[in-house]
N, C-alpha and C positions, 0 to 999 in steps of 0.2 A: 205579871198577871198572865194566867196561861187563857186559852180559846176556850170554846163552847162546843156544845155537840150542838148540832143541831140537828130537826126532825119536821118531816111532815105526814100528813095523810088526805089526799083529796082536795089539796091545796088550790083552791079557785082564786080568780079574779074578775071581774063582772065590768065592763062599763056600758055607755051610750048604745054602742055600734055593736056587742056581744063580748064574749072571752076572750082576754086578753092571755090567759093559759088558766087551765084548768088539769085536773086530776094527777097534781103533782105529787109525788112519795118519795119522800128521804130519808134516810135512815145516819148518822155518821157520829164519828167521836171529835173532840176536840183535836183541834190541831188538822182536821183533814184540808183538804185543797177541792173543793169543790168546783164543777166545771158546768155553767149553766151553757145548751149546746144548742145550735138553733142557725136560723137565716133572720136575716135582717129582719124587722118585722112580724118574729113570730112571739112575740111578746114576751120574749128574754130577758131584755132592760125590766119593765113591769115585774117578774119573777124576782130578781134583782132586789130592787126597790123592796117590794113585800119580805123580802127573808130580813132584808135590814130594819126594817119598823118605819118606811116613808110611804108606805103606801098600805091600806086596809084592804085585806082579801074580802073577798064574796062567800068563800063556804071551805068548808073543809077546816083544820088547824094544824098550825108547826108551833114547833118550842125552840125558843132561843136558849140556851143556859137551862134557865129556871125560868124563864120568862116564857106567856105564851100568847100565839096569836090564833085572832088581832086582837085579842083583847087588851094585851100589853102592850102598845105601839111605843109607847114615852122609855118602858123600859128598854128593851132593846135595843132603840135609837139612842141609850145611854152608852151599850156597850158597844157601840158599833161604830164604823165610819166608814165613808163608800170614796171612788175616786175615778175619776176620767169619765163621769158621767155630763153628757152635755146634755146642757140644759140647766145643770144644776152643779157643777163642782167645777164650771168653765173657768179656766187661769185667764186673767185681764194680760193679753199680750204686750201692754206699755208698762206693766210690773217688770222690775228687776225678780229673777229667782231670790236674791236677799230679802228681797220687800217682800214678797211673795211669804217664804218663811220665818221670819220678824212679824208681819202681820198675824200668820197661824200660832204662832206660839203665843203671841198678844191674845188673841179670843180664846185660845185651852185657856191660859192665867186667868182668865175674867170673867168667863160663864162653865169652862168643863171641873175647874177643879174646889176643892173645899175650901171651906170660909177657914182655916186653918191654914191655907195654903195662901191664900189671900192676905194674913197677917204677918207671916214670915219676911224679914228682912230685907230690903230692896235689894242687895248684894246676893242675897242665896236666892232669891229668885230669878236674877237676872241671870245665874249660874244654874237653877235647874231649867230655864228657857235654852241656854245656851248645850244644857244633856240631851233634852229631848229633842233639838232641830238635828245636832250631829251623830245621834244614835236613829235618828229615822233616815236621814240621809245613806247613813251606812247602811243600814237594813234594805234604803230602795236602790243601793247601788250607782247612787246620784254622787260621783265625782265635780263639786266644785270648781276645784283648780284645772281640773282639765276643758272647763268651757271658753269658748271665746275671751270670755271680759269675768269669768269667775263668777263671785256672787252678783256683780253687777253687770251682769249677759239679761238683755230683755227676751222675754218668753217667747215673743216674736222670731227671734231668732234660733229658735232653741228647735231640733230636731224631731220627730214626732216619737221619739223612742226615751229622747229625754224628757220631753216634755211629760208623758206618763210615765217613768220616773220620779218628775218634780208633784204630781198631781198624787200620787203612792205614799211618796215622801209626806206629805201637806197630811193626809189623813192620818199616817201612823205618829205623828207627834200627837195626837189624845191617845196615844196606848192604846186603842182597841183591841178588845176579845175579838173581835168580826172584822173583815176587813173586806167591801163588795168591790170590785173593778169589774167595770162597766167595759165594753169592745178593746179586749186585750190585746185582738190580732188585725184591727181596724187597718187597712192601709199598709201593713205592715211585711217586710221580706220574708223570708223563708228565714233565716238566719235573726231577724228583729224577732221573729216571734217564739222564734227558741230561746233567746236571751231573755224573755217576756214569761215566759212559764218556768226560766230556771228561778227567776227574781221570785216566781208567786210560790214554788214552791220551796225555796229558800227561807219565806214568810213564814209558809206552813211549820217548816220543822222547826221554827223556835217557838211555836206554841201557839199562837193567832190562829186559829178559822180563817179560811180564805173561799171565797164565794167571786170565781170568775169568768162573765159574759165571753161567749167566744162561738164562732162557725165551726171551728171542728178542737174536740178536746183532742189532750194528749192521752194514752194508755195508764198512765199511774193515777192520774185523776178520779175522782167519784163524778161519773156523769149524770145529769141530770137532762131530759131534753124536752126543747119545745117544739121540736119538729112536727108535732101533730096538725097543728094551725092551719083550718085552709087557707089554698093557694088562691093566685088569682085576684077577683075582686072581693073576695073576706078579707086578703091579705092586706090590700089597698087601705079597706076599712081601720085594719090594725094598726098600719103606720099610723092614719091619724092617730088612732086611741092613743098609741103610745105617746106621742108630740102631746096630745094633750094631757094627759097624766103627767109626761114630764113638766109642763109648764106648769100645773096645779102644786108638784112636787115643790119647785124651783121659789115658787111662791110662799108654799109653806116656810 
């Protein structure tokens, strides 16, 4: 299944405390590597969120696919899946990475995929469970046997470069058209974050949309920014906003 284009115009967001980003404009084809560009708090995550269907804009609209917002929230969020967003897609660090992707492939069989899918054989299921952990694995560059304890390495222990990795990997087992990652370059070396953006754009060329939060894009990227956001004490206000949007997110 190939990616989406996606598109905006005047792409608002609105809560309590004011704009969490407003007068977004996007233009792309499927398959691009989109690069949401910003400082902490300038309501990047929030951006995020809205391109994927977990969060309803304020004004303006984008199209996912065929899909448009916010009118389409449920669609979108059909084709879509987000990853390393805290608050909402956080790895339980007393999971084994095995448990971790046994559990995800459990919830795609049982609410992502068809009632068709659902009746098929316990054997060829357990074998297409068995496709799509070791084809997203590959895709996220997540070596196994090279961790400590292999599939059974608790997430706790797992590096912050794996651990988004494993968090990448977890989303692209539902095959998503869209794929959000949330602070790609959080904490991360000069060298982690080059490894970071060859993975996302690795994604991109095999057909996935990629949509990824980050302080400063790379040059091949389509940027998008939210730099506009006052500083200061608006800025203050926005962190809330976002903590709270993410927790309403998280809820949903």
């Amino acid at each position: 299944m190939g990616g989406v284009a996606v598109t905006a115009e005047g792409f608002g967001l609105k809560g309590p405390r004011g704009w969490a980003f407003r007068g977004i404009g996007l233009d792309t084809e499927p398959g691009a590597l989109i690069a949401v560009e910003g400082a902490s708090g300038s309501g990047r995550t929030c951006l995020l969120l809205a391109l994927t269907g977990r969060m309803k804009a304020s004004e303006g609209t984008a199209a996912v696919g065929g899909a448009r917002l916010p009118k389409q929230l449920a669609a979108v969020r059909r084709m879509s899946a987000i990853a390393n967003v805290a608050g909402v897609t956080d790895l339980d660090p007393a999971l084994t990475v095995g448990e971790h992707l046994r559990e995800r492939a459990l919830l795609q069989h049982r609410f992502g995929d068809s009632l068709r899918g659902l009746l098929r054989p316990r054997a060829e299921r357990t074998n297409e469970a068995k496709l799509r952990i070791d084809t997203a694995l590959s895709l996220a560059g997540l070596d196994r046997e090279a961790l400590p304890k292999g599939s059974r390495t608790a997430v706790r222990d797992l590096e912050r470069l794996e651990a988004l990795r494993l968090s990448v990997a977890l989303a692209l087992i539902g095959r998503p058209r869209l794929l959000g990652v949330d602070d790609t370059d959080l904490k991360l070396s000069d060298a982690d974050r080059a490894e970071v953006w060859a993975l996302l754009t690795s994604i991109a060329e095999t057909g996935t949309t990629v949509v990824a939060v980050c302080s400063e894009a790379p040059e091949e990227a389509v940027k998008v920014s939210t730099r506009s956001t006052p500083q200061g004490s608006a800025q203050k206000n926005q962190k809330k906003e976002d903590a709270d949007a993410l927790a309403a997110t998280g809820r949903a």
